[in-house]
LUMLO-893224 format. One line per 8 residues: their letters; for each residue z, y, x of C-alpha. Coordinates in pm, 1 decimal. Layout:
! LUMLO-893224
A	Z Y X ~ ...
! end
This chain:
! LUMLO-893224
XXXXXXXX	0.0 0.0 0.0 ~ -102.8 317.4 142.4 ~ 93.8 672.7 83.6 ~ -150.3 785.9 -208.3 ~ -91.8 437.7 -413.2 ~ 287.3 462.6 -286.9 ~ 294.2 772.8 -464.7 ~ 159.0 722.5 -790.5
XXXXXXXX	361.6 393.9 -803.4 ~ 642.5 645.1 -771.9 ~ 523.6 915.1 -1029.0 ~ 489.0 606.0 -1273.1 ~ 875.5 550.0 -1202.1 ~ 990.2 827.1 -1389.6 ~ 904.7 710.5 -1710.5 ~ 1154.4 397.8 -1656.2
XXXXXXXX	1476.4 588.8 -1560.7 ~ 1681.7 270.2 -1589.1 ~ 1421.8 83.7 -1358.7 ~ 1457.4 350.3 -1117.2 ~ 1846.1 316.3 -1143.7 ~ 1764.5 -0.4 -1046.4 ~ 1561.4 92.7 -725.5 ~ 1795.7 284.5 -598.2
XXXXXXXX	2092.5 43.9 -627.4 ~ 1856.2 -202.0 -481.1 ~ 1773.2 35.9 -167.2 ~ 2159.7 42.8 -135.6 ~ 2169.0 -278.9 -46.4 ~ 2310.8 -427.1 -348.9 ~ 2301.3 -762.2 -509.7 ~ 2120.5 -845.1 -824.0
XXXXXXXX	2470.1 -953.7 -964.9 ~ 2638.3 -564.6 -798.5 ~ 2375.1 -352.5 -1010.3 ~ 2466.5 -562.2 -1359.9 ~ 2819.8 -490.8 -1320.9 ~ 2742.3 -161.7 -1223.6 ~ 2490.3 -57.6 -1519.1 ~ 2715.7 -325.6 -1743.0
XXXXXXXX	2394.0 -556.2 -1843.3 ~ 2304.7 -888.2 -1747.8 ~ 2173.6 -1034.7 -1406.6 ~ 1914.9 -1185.4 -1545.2 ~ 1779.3 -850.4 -1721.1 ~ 1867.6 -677.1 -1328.6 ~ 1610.6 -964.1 -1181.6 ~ 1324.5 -928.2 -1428.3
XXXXXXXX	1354.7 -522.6 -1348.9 ~ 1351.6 -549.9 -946.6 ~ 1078.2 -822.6 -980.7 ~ 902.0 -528.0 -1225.9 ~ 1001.0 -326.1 -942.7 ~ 807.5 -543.6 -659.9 ~ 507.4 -575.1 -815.1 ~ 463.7 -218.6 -918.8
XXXXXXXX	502.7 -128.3 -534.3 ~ 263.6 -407.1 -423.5 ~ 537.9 -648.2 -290.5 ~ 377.7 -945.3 -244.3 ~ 555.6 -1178.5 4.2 ~ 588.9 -1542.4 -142.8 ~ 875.6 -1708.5 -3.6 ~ 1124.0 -1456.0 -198.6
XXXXXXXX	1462.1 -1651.6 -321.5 ~ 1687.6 -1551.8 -603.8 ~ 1954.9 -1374.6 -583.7 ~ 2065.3 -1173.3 -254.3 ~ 1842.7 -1058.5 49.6 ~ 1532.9 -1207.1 61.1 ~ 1202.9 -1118.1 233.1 ~ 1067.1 -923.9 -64.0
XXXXXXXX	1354.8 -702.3 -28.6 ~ 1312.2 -648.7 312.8 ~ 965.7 -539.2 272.2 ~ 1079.9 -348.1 -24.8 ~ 1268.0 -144.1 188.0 ~ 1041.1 -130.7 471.1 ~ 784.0 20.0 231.7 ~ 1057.4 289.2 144.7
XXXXXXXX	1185.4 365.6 494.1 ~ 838.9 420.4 541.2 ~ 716.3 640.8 311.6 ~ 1062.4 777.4 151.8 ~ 1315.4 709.4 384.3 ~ 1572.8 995.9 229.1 ~ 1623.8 725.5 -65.5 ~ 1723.2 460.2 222.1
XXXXXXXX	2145.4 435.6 277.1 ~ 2120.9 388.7 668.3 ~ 2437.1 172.7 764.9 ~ 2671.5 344.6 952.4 ~ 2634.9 541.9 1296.6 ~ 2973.0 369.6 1432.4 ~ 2879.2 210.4 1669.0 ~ 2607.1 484.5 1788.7
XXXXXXXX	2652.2 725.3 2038.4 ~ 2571.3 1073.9 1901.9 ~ 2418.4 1318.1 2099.9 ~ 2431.6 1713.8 2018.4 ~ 2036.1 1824.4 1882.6 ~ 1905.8 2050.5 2089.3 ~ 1517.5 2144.9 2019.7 ~ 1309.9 1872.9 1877.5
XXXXXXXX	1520.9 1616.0 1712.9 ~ 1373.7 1258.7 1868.1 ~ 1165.4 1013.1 1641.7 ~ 1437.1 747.1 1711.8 ~ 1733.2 948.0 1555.6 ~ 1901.4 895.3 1287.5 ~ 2037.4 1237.3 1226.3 ~ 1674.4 1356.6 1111.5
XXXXXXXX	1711.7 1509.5 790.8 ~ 1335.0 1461.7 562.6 ~ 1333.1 1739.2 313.2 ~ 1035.1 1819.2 70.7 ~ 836.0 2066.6 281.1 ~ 797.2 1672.8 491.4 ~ 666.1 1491.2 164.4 ~ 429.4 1798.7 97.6
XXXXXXXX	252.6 1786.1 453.9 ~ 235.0 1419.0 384.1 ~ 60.5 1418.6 67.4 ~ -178.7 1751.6 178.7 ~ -300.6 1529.7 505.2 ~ -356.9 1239.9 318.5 ~ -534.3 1323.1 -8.8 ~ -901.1 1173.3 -74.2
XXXXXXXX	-1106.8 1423.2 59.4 ~ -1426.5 1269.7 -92.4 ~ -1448.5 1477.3 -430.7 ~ -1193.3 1840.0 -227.1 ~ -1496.2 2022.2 -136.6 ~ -1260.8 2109.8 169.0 ~ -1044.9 1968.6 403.8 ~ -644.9 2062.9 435.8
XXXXXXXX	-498.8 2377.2 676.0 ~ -154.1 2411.7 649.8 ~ 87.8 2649.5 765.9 ~ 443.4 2547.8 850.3 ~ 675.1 2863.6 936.4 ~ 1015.1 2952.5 905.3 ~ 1231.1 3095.9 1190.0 ~ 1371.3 2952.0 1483.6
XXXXXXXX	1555.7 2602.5 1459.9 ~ 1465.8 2515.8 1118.6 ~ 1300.2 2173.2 1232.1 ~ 939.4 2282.1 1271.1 ~ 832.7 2078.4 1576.2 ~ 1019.5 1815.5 1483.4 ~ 835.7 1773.5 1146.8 ~ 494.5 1835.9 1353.6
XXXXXXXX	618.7 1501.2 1559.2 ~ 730.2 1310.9 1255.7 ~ 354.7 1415.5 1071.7 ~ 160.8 1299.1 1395.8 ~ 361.8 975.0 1393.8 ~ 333.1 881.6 1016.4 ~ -40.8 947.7 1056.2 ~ -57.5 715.2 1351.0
XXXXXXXX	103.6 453.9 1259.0 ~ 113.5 441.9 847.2 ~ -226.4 591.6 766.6 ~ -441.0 466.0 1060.8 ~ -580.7 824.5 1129.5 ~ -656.0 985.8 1480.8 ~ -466.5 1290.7 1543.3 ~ -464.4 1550.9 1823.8
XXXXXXXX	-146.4 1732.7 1943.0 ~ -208.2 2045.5 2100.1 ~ 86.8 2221.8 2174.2 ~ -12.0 2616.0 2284.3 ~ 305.8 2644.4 2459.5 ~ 158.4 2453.1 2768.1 ~ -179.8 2579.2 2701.7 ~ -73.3 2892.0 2830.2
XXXXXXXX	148.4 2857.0 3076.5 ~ -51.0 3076.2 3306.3 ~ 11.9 3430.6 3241.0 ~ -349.4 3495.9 3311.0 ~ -468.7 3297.0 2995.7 ~ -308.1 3548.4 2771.0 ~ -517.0 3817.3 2864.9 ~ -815.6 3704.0 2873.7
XXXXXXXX	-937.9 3541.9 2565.6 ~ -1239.3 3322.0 2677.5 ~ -990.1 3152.0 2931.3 ~ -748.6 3116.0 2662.2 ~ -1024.6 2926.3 2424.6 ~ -1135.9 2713.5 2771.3 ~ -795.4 2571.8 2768.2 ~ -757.4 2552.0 2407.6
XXXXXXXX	-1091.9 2352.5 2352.6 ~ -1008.8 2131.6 2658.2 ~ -653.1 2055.5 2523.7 ~ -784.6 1934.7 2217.0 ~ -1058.2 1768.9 2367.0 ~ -832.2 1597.6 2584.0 ~ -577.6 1512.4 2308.2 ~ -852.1 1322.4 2035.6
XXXXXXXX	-968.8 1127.2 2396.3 ~ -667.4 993.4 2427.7 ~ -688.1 840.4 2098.7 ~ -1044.1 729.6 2078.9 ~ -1134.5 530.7 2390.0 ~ -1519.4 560.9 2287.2 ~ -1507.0 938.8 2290.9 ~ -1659.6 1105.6 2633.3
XXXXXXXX	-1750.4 1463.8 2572.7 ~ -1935.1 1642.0 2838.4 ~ -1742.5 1879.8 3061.3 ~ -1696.7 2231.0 2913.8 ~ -1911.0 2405.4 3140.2 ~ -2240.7 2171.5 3042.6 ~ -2176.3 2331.9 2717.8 ~ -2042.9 2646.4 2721.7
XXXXXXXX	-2335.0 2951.2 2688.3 ~ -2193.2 3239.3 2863.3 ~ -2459.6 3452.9 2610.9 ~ -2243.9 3332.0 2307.9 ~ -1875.6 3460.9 2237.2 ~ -1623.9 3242.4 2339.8 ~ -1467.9 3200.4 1990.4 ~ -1850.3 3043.2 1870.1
XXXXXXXX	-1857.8 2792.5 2179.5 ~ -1507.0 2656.0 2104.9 ~ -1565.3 2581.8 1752.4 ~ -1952.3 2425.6 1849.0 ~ -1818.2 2235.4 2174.8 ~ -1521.3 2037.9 1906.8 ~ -1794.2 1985.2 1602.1 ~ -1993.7 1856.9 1827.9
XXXXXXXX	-1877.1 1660.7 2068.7 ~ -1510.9 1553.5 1901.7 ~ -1488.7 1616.2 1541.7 ~ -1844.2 1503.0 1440.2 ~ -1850.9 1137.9 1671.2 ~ -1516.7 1043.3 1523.8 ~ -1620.0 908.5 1204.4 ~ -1223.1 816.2 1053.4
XXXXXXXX	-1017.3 1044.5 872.9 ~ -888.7 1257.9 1163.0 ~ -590.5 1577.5 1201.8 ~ -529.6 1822.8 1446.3 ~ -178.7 1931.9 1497.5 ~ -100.5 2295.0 1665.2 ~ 251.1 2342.8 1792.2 ~ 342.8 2709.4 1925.3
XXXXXXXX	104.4 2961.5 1714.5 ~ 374.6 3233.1 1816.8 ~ 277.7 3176.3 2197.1 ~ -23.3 3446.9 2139.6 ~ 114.7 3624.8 1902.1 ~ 200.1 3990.9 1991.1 ~ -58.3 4364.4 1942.7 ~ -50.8 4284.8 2407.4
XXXXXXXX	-163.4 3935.4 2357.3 ~ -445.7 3784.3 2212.8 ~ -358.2 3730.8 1827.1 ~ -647.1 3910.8 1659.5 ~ -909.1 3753.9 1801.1 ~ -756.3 3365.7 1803.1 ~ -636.8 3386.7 1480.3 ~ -995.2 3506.5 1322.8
XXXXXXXX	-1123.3 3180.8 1483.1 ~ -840.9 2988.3 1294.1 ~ -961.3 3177.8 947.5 ~ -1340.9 3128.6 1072.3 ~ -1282.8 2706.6 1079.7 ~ -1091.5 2710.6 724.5 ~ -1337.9 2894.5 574.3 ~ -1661.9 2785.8 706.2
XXXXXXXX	-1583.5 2454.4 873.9 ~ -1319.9 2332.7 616.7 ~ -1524.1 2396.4 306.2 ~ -1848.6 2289.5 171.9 ~ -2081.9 2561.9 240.7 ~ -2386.3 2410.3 261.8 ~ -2565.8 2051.2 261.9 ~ -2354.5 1914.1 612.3
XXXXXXXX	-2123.3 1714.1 493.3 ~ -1746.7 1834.4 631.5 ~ -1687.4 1655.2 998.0 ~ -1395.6 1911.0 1057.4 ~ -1064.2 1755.2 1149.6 ~ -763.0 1816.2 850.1 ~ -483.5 2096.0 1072.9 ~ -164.9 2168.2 1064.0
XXXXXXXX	-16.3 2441.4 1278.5 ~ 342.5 2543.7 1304.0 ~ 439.9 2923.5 1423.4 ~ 787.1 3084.8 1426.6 ~ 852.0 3403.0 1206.0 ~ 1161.0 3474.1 1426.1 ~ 927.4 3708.3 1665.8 ~ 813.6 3931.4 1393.2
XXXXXXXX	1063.0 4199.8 1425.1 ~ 960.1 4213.9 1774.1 ~ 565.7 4196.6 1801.4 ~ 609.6 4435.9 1482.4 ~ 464.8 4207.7 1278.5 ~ 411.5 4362.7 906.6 ~ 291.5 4102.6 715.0 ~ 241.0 3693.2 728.7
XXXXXXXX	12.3 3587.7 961.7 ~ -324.8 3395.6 833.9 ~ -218.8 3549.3 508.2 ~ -312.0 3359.2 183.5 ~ -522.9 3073.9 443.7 ~ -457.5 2752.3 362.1 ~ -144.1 2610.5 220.4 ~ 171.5 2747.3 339.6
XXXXXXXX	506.6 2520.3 367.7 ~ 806.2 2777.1 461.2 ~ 1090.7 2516.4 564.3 ~ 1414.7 2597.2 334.9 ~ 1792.9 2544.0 459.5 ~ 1933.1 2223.3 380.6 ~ 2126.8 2267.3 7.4 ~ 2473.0 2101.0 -44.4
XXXXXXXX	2324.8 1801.9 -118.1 ~ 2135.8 1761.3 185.2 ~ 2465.0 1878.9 418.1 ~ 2640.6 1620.9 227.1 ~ 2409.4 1369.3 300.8 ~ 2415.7 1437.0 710.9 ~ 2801.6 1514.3 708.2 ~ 2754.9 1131.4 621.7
XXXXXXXX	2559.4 1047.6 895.0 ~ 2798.7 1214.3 1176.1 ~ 3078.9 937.2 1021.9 ~ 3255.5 1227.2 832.8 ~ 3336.4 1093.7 469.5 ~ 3343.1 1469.7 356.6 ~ 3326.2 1608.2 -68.1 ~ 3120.9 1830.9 -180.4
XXXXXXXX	3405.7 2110.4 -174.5 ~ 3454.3 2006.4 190.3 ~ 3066.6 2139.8 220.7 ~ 3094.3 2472.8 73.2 ~ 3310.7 2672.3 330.7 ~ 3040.0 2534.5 561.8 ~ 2766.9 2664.2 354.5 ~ 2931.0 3021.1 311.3
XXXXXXXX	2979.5 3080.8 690.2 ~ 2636.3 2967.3 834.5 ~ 2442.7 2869.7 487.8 ~ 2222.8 2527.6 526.9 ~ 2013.3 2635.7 870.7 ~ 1953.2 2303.9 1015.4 ~ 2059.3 2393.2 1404.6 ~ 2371.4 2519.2 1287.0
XXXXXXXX	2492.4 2300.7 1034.5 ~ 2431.9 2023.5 1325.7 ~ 2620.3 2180.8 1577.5 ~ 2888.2 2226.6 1347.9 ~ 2903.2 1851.9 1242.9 ~ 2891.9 1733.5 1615.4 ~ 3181.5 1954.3 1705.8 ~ 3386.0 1825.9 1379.7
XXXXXXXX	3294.8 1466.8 1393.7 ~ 3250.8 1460.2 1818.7 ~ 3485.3 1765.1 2011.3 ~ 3751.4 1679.8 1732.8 ~ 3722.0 2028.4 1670.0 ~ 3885.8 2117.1 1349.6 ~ 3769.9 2356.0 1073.8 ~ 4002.7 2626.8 1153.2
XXXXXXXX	3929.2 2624.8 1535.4 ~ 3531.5 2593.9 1429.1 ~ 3636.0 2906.3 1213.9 ~ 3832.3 3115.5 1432.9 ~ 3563.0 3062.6 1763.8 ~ 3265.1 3058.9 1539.5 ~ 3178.3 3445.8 1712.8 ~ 3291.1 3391.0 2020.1
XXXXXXXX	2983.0 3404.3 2317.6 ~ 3117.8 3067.0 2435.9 ~ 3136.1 2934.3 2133.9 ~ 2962.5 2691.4 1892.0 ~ 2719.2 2947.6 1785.3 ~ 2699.2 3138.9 2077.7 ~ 2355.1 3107.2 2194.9 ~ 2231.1 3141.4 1840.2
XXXXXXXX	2396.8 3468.6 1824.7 ~ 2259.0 3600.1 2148.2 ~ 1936.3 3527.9 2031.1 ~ 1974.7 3721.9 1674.4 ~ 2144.0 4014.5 1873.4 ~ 1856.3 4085.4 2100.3 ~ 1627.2 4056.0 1803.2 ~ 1812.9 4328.3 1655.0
XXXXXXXX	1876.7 4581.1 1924.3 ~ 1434.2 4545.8 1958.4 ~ 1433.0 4884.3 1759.0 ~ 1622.1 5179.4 1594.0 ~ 1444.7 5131.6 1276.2 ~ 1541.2 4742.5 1263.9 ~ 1911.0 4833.8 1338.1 ~ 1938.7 5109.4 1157.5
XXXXXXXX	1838.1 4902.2 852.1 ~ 2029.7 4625.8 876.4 ~ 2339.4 4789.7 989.9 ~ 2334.6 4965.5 611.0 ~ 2278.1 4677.6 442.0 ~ 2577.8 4518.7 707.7 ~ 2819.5 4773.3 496.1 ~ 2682.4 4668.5 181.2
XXXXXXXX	2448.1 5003.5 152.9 ~ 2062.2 4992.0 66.5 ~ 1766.8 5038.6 280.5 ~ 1450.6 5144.6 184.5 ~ 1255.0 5031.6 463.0 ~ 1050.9 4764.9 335.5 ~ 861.5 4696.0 651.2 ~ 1191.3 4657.0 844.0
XXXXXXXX	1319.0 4427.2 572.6 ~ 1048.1 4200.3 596.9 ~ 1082.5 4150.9 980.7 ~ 1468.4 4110.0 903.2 ~ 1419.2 3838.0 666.2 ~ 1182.6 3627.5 863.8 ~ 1411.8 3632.7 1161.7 ~ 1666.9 3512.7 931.7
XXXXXXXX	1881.0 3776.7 955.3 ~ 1930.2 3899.5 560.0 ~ 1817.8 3711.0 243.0 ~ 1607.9 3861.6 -42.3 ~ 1670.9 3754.1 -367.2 ~ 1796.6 3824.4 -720.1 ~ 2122.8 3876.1 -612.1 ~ 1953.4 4181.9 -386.8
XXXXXXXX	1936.8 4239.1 -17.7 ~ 2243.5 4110.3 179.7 ~ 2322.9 3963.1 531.0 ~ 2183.6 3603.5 544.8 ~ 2526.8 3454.8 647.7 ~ 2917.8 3500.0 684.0 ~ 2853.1 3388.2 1009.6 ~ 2640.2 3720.5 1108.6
XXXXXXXX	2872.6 3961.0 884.3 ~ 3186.8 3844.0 1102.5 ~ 2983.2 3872.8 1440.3 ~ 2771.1 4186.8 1389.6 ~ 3054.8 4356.9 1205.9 ~ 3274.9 4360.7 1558.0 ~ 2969.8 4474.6 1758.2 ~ 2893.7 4761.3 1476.3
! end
């Protein structure tokens, strides 16, 4: 069963609330004989549903047995870890030695969190593209440590492995690593054509495209050769379903870098090379491309970049629910009112609410020393803090704005309260304009 047919087996399920009472008992890990007791019905009823249950999910193995945990079960839950592992109780991280996250949290790790922007990309970079007209660009953003890279990996590996497609990882980070490729824009594409170029060869033995400078016209702009050089001689040969991943937009972002010009290409291949516009049939690879809001304040940024291109996934904070959930995973059996405090000091932003859990469940820190060194350089947060300090000493303007909305005033500057709110430093909602978390209010209150 592939992710589409996983999916609509799943859509179907919500028409049979008790049989999908039944599925998640089952993905618990209990008996046949533990869900009757605990829906008060009849085994017999319970083993008609889950056997309902395996054949609407295309479990097929034969030498199933009655009663407890048989091989249908197994790939019952294989099929789930798979494709919706949130619904999968992992047993218990005992006997696992947990490490603080710092960056990209590792494929192997149980700590990764899947939240809906994850099922989105999924379903986006794995639709039939035979009757789209196009082929999927997404956007993921949000500001730093919000899990970004880490869902790029967890895309790229799902494709892989689950969906049999050939992706490309290009992450722009290393692409320009000389300072010289961020001022001149045809070196810049060079190394951005070869990195791809480089990246689909590694997954497709077969593919040997010709050096760049065989096909590079120094008469045509540099922006036209890139996009000919991968239609041509990578997108076009590979005849599977195929994605290009693009960690580390932010890299060139900046009015002293090269961001015009490289993000025009990016708008040029959506809308002429993604799209049916005219009797070539679509060879373009689907893309995904992941870029940081938290410079915007900065670089001066006024409005979202590759506005309305694509299909945008903004990653959220984790809710209660979802802090819960990972409190659980760290070994602490914590309540829902245990969560809350948590949630008003630093809200649900993934890095923090991690550290937080590894210093309660791994320092033996307890809340009230988490609490009173939450501001301090050296503490938990410290580094975090820094980083939202220098963003708001980059101008008067910025300060100026948020240090009125910091006493509860207004400001009127919408431009600054854009840049504010995509570095994460005050939400927007119905409520109004106030500081994102307790955690900043404490910490930018003493440095006022």
């Amino acid at each position: 069963m592939n992710y589409q047919q996983f999916l609509q087996a799943l859509e179907k399920l919500k028409r049979a609330p008790k049989r999908e009472a039944v599925l998640r008992m089952l993905l618990r890990g209990l008996t046949a004989e533990e869900i009757a007791d605990e829906m008060g019905t009849h085994p017999g009823t319970v083993r008609k549903q889950i056997s309902q249950l395996y054949e609407d999910f295309g479990v097929s193995s034969s030498n199933d047995l009655p009663g407890e945990r048989s091989s249908k079960r197994g790939e019952f839950i294989n099929l789930f870890t798979k494709y919706k592992p949130e619904w999968v109780e992992l047993e218990s991280l005992d006997s696992l030695q947990i490490r603080p996250l710092n960056g990209i949290v590792p494929l192997d790790s149980p700590l990764y969190l899947p939240r809906k922007a994850d099922e989105r990309c999924r379903q986006a970079l794995t639709a039939d593209r035979s009757d789209r007209g196009s082929v999927p660009f997404i956007r993921i953003k949000g500001s730093q440590g919000m899990g970004k890279s880490s869902l790029l990996i967890r895309l790229r590996n799902f494709l892989e492995r689950e969906e049999n497609q050939v992706v490309g990882f290009v992450d722009l980070a290393e692409v320009t690593q000389d300072p010289e490729v961020l001022t001149d824009i045809n070196l810049l594409l060079k190394r951005f054509t070869q990195a791809i170029a480089d990246a689909f060869s590694e997954s497709v033995a077969t593919l040997n495209p010709p050096l760049l400078t065989e096909d590079w016209p120094p008469e045509r702009s540099s922006g036209l050769n890139c996009s000919n050089y991968l239609e041509k001689h990578i997108f076009e040969p590979i005849q599977t379903p195929k994605t290009l991943l693009i960690d580390g937009i932010d890299e060139i972002l900046g009015p002293d870098k090269l961001q015009n010009p490289f993000l025009k290409l990016l708008r040029s291949w959506n809308e002429q090379r993604m799209k049916v516009v005219s009797q070539s049939p679509i060879v373009w690879a689907s893309m995904a491309i992941a870029y940081s809001t938290e410079p915007y304040p900065e670089l001066d940024i006024k409005g979202s970049i590759l506005q309305n291109v694509g299909l945008e996934v903004e990653l959220p904070e984790f809710n209660a629910e979802e802090i819960l959930k990972l409190a659980n995973k760290y070994c602490l059996e914590w309540s829902q009112e245990q969560v809350k405090p948590l949630m008003e000091l630093i809200g649900g932003h993934p890095t923090l609410v991690n550290q937080a859990l590894y210093q309660i469940s791994q320092q033996g820190m307890s809340w009230d020393q988490l609490l009173s060194n939450a501001t301090s350089p050296t503490g938990p947060f410290g580094d975090h803090l820094l980083k939202k300090f220098s963003i708001l000493n980059q101008t008067k303007d910025l300060k100026h704005c948020f240090d009125q909305i910091l006493r509860g005033g207004s400001c009127h500057d919408d431009i600054a309260k854009f840049q504010l709110e995509k570095a994460g430093l005050i939400k927007i909602d119905n409520e109004g304009v106030q500081v994102r978390f307790k955690l900043y209010q404490n910490y930018f209150s003493k440095s006022a």
